[in-house]
DSSP file (Angstrom, degrees, kcal/mol; ACC not computed):
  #  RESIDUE AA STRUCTURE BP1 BP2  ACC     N-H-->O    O-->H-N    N-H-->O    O-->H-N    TCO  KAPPA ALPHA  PHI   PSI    X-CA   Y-CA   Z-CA
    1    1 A X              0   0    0      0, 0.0     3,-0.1     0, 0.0    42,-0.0   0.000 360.0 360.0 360.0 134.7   68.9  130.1   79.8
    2    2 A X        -     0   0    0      1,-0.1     2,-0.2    41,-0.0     3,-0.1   0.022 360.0 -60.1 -87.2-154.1   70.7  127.4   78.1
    3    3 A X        -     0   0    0      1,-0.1     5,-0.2     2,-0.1    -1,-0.1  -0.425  68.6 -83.8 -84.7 155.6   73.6  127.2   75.9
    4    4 A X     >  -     0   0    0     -2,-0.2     4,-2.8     1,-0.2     5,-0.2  -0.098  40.7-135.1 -41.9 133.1   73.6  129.1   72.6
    5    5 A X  H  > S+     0   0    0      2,-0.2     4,-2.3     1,-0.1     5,-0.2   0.960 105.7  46.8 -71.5 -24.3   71.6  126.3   70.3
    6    6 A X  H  4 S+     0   0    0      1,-0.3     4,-0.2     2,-0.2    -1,-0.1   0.822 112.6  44.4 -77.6 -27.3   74.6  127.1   67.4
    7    7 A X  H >> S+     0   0    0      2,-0.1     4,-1.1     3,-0.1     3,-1.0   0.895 116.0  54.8 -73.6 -32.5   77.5  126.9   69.8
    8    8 A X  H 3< S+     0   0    0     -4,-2.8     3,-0.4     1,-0.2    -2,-0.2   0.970 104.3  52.7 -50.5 -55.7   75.2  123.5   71.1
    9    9 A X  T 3< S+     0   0    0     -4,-2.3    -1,-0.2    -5,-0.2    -3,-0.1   0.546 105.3  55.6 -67.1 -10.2   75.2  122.0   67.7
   10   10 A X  T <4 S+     0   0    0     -3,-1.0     2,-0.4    -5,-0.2    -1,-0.2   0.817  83.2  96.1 -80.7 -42.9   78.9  122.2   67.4
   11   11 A X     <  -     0   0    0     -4,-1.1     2,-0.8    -3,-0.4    73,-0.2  -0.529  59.8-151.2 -54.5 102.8   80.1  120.3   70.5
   12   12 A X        -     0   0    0     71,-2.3     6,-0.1    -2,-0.4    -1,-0.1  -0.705  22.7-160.7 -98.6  93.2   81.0  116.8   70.1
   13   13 A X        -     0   0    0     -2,-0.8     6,-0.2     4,-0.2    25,-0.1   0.097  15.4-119.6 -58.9 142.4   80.2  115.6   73.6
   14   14 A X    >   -     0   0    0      4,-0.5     3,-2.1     1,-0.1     2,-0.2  -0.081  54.9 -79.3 -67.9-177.1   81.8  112.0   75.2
   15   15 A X  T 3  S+     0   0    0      1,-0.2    -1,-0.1     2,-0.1    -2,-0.0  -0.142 136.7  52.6 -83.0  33.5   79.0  109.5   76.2
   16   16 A X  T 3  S-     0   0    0     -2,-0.2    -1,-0.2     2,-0.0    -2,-0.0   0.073 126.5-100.6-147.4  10.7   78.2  111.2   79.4
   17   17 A X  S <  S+     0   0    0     -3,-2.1     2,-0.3     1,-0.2    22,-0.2   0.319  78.4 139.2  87.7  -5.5   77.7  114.6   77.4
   18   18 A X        -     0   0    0     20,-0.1    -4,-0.5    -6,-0.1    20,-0.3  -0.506  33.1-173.5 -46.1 100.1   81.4  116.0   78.5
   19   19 A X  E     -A   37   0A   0     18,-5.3    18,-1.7    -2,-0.3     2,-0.3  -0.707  31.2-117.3-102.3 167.9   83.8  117.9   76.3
   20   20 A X  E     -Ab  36  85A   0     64,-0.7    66,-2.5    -2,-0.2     2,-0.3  -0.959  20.9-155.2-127.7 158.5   87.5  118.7   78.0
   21   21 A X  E     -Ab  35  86A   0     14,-0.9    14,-0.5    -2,-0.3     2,-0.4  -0.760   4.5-146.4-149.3 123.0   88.1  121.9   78.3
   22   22 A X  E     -Ab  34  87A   0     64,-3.8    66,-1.8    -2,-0.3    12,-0.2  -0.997  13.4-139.0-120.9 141.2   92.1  122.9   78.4
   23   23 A X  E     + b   0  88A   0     10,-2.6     9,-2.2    -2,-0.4     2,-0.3  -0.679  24.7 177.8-115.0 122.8   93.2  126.0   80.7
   24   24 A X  E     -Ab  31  89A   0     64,-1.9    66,-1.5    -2,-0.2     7,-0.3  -0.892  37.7-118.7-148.5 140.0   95.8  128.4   79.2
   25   25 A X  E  >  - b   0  90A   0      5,-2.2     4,-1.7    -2,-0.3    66,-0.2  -0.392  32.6-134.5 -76.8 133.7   97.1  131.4   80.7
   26   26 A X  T  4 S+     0   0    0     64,-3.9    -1,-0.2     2,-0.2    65,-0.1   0.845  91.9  41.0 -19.6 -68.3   96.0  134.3   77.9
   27   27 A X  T  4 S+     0   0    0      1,-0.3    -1,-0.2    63,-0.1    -2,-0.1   0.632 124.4  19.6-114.8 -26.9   99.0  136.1   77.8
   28   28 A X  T  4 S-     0   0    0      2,-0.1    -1,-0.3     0, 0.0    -2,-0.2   0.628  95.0-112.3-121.7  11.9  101.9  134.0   77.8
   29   29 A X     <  +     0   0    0     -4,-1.7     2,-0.6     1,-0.3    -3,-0.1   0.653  50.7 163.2 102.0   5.3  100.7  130.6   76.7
   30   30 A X        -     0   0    0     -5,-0.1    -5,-2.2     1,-0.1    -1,-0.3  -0.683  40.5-130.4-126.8  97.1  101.1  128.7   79.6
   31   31 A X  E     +A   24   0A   0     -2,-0.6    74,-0.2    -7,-0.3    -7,-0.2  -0.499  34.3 172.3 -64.2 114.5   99.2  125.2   79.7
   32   32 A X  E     -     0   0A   0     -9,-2.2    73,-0.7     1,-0.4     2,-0.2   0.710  46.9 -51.9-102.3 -92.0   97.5  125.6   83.2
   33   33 A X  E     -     0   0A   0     71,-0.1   -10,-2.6    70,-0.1    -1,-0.4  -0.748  38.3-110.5-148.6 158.4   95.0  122.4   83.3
   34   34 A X  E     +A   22   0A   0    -12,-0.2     2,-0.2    -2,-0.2   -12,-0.2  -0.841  37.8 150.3-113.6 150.5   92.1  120.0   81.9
   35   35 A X  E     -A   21   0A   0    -14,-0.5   -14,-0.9    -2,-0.3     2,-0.3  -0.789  38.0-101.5-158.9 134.6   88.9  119.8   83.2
   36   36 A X  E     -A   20   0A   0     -2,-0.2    18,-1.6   -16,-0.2     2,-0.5  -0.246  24.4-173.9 -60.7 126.9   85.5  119.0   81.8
   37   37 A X  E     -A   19   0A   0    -18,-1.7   -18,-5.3    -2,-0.3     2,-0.2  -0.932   5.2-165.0-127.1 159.8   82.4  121.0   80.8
   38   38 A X     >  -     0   0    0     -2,-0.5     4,-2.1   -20,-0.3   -20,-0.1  -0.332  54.5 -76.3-101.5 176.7   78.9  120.1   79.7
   39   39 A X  H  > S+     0   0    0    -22,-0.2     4,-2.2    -2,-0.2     5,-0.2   0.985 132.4  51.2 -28.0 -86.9   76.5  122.4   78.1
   40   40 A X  H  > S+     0   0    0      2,-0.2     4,-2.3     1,-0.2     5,-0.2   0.831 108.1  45.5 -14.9 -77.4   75.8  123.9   81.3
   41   41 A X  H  > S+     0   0    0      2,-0.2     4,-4.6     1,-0.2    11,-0.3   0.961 112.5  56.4 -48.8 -63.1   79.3  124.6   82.6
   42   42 A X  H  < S+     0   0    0     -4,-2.1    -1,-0.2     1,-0.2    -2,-0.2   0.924 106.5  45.7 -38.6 -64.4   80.1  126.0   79.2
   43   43 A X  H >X S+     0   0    0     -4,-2.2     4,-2.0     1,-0.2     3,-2.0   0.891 111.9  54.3 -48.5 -62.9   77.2  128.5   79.2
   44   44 A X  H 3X S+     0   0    0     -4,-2.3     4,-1.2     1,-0.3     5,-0.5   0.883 111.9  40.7  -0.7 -74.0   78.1  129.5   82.6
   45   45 A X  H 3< S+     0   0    0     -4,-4.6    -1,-0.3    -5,-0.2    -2,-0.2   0.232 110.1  60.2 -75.7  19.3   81.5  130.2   81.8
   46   46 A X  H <4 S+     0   0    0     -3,-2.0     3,-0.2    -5,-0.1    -2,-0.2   0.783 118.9  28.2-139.1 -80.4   80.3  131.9   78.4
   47   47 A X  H  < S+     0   0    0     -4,-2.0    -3,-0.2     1,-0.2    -2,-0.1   0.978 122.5  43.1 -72.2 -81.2   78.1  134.7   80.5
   48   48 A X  S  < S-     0   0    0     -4,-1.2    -1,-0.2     1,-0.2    -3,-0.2   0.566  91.8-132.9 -63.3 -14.9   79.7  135.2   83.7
   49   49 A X  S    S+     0   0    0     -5,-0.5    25,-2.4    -3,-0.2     2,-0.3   0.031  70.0 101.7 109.5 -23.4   83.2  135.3   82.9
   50   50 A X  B    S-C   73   0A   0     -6,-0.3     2,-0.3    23,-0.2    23,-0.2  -0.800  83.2-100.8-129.7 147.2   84.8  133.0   85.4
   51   51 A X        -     0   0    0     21,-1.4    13,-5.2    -2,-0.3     2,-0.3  -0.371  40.6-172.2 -92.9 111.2   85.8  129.5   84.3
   52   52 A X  E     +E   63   0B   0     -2,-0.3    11,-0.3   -11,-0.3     2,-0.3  -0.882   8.0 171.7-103.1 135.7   82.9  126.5   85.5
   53   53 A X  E     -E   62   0B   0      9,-3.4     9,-0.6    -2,-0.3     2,-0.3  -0.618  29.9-129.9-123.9-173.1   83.7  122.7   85.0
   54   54 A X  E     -E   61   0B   0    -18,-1.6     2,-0.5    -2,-0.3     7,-0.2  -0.847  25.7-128.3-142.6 116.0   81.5  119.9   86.4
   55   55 A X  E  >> -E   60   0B   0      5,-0.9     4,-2.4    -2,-0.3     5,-0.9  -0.466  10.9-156.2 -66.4 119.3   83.5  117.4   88.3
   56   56 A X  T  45S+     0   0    0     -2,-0.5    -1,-0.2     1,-0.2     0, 0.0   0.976  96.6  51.7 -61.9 -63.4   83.0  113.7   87.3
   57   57 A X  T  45S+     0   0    0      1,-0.2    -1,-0.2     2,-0.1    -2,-0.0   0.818 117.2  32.6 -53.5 -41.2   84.2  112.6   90.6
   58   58 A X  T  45S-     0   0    0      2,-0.1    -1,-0.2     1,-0.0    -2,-0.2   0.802 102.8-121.5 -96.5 -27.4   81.8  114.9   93.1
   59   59 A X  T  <5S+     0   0    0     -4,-2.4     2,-0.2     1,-0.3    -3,-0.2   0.844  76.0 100.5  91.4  28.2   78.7  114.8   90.6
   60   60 A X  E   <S-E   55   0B   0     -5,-0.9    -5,-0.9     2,-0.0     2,-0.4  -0.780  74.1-110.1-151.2-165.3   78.8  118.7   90.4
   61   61 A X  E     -E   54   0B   0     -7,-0.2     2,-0.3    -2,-0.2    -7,-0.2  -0.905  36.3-170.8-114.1 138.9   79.7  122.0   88.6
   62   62 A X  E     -E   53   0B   0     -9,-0.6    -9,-3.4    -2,-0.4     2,-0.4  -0.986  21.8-136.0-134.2 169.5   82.5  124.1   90.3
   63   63 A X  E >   -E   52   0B   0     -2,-0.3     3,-0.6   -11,-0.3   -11,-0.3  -0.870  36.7-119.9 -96.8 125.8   83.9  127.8   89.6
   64   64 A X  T 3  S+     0   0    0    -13,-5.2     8,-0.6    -2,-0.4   -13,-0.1  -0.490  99.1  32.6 -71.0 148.0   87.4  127.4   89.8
   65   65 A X  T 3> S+     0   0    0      6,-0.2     4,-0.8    -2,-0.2    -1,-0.2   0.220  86.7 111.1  98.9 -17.2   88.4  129.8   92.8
   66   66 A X  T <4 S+     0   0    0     -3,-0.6    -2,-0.1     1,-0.2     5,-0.1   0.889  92.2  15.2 -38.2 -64.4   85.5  129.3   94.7
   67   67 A X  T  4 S+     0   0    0     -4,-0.3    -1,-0.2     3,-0.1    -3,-0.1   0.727 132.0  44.3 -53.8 -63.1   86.7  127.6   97.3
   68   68 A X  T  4 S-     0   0    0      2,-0.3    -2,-0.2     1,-0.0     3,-0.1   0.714  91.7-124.6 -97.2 -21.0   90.8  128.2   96.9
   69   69 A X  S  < S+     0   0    0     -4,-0.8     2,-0.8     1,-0.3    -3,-0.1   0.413  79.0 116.1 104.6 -13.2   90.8  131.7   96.2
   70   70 A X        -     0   0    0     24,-0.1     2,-0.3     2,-0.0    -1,-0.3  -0.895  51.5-172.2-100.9 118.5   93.0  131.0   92.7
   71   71 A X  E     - D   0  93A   0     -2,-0.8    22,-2.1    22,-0.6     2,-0.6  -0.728  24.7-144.6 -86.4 137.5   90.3  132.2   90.1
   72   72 A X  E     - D   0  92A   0     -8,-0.6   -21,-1.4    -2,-0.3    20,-0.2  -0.796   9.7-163.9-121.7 116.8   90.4  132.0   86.6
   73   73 A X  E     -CD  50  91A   0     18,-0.8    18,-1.5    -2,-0.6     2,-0.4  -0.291  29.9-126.6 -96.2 149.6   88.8  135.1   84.7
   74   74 A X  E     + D   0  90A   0    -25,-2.4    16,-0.3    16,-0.2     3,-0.1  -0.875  30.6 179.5-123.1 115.8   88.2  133.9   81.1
   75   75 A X  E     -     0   0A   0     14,-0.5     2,-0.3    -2,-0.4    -1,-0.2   0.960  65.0 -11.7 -58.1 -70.2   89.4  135.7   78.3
   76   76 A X  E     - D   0  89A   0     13,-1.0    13,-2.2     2,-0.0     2,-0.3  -0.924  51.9-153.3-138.2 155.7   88.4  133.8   75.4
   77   77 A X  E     + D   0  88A   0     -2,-0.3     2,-0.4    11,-0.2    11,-0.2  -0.941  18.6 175.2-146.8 129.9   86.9  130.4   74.6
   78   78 A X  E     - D   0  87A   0      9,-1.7     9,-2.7    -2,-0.3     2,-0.5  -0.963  21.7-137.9-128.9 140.3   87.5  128.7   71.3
   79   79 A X  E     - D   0  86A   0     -2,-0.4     7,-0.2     7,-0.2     4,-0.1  -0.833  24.6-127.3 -91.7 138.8   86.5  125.2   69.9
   80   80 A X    >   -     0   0    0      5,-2.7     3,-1.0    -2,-0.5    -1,-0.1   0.143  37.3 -81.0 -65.6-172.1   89.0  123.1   67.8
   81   81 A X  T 3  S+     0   0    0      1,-0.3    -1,-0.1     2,-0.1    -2,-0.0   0.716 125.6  42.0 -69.8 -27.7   88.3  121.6   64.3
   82   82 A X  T 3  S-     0   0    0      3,-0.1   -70,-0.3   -70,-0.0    -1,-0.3  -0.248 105.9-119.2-101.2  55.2   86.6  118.8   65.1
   83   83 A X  S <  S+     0   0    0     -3,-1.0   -71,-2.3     1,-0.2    -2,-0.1   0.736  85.6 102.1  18.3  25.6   84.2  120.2   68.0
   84   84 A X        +     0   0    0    -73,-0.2   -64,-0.7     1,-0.2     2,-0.3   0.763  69.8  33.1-102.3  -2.4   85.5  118.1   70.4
   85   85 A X  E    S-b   20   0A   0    -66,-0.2    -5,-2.7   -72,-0.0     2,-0.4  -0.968  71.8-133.8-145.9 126.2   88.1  119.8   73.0
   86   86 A X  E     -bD  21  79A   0    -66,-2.5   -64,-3.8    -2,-0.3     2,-0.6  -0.915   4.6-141.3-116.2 158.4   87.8  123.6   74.1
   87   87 A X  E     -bD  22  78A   0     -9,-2.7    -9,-1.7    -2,-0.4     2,-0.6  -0.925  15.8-161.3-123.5  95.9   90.4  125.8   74.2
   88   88 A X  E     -bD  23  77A   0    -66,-1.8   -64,-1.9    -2,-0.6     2,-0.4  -0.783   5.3-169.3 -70.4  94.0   89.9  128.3   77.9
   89   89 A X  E     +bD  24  76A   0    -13,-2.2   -13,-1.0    -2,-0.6   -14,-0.5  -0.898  33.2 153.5 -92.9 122.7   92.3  131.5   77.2
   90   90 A X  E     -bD  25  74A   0    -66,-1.5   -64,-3.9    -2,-0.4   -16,-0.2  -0.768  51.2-109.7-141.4-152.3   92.0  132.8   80.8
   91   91 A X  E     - D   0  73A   0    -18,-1.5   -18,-0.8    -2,-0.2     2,-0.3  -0.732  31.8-144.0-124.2  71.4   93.8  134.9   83.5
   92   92 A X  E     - D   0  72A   0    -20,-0.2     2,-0.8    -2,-0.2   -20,-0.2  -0.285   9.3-160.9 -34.8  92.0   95.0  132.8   86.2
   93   93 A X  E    S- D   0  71A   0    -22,-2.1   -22,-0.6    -2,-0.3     2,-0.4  -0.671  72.2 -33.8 -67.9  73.2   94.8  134.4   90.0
   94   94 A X  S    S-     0   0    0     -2,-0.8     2,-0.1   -24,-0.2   -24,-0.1  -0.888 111.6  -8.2 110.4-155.6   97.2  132.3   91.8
   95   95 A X        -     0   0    0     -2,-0.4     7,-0.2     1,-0.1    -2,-0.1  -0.518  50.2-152.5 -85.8 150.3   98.0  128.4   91.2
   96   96 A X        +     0   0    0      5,-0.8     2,-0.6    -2,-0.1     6,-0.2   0.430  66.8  77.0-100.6   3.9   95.9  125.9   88.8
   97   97 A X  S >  S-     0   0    0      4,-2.0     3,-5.4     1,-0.1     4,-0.3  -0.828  80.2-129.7-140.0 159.3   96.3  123.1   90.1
   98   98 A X  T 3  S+     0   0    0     -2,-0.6    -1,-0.1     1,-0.3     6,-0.0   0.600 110.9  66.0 -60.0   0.7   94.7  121.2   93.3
   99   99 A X  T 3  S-     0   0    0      2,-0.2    -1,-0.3     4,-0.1     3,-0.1   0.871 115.7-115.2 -76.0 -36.5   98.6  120.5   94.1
  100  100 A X  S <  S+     0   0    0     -3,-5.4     2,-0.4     1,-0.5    -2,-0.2   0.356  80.7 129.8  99.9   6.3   99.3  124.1   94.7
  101  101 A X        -     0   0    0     -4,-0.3    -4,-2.0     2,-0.1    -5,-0.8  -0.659  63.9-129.5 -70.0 118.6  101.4  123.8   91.7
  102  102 A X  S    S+     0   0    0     -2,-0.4     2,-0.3    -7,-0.2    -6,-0.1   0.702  95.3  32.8 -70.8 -12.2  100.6  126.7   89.0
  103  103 A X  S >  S-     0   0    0     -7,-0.1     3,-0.6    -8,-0.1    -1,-0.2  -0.984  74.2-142.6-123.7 149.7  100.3  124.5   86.6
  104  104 A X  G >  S+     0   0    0     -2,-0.3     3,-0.5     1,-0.2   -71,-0.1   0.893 100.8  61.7 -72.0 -18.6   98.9  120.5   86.5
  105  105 A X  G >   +     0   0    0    -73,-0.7     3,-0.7     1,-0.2    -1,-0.2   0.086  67.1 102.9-107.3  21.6  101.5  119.5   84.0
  106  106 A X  G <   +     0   0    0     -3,-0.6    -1,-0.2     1,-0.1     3,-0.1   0.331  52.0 102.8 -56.9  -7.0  104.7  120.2   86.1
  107  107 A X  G <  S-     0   0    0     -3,-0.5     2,-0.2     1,-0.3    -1,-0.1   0.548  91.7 -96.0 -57.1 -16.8  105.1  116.5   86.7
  108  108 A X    <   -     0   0    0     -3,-0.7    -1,-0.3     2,-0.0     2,-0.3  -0.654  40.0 -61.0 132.4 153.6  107.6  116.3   84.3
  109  109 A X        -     0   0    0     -2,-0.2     2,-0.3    -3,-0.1    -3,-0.0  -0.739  42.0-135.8 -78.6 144.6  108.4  115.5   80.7
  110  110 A X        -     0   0    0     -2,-0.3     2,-0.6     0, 0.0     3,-0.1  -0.926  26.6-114.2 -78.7 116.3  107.7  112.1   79.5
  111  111 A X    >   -     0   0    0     -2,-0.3     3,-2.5     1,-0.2     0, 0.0  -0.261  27.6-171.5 -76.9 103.3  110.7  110.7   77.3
  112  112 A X  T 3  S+     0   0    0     -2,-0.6    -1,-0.2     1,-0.3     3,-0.2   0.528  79.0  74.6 -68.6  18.7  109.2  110.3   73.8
  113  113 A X  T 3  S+     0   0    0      1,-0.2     2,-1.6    -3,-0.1    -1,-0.3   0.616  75.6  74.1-102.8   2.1  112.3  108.6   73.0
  114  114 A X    <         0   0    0     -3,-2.5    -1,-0.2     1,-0.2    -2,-0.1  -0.424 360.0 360.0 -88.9  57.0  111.5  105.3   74.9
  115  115 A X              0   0    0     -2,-1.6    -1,-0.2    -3,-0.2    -2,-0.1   0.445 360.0 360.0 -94.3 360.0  109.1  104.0   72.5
């Protein structure tokens, strides 16, 4: 089945059909990771529960956890105001990110004062 046509008709997709898709732990707020979904991926993650991207690089959809064992159960999924970015409320099982790192954004603060 595909994706809901009224959730379809909301989504404003990149030129390769792609929305990004932001990871946040449910319960405390916690800004895991971005990743991309399609139609597909979305719908996936819509019905089964567990949070699907499609990877640009490999040319394919993955489940996160599949593989690594850190799963992300999905709570809620919302789109912002312009339909262009979704918003993943999930439950993290483990680390999010391919570092081993629980979150991708651990890199650091950037200093917005060096403009």
């Amino acid at each position: 089945m595909p994706l809901d046509p009224t959730i379809a008709a909301r989504l404003k997709r990149d030129v390769h059909g792609l929305v990004p898709a932001i990871a946040q732990q449910y319960d405390t707020g916690e800004v895991l990771m971005m990743a991309w979904m399609d139609d597909e991926a979305l719908h996936r993650t819509l019905t089964t529960g567990r949070a699907t991207y499609w990877s640009r690089s490999r040319g394919e959809y993955w489940v996160k956890g599949d593989t690594s064992g850190h799963v992300q159960h999905v709570k809620s999924v919302a789109l912002d105001c312009d339909g262009d970015t979704l918003l993943v409320k999930v439950d993290q099982v483990g680390v999010a990110c391919h570092t081993g790192d629980r979150t991708c954004f651990d890199a650091g603060a950037l200093d917005a004062g060096a403009a």
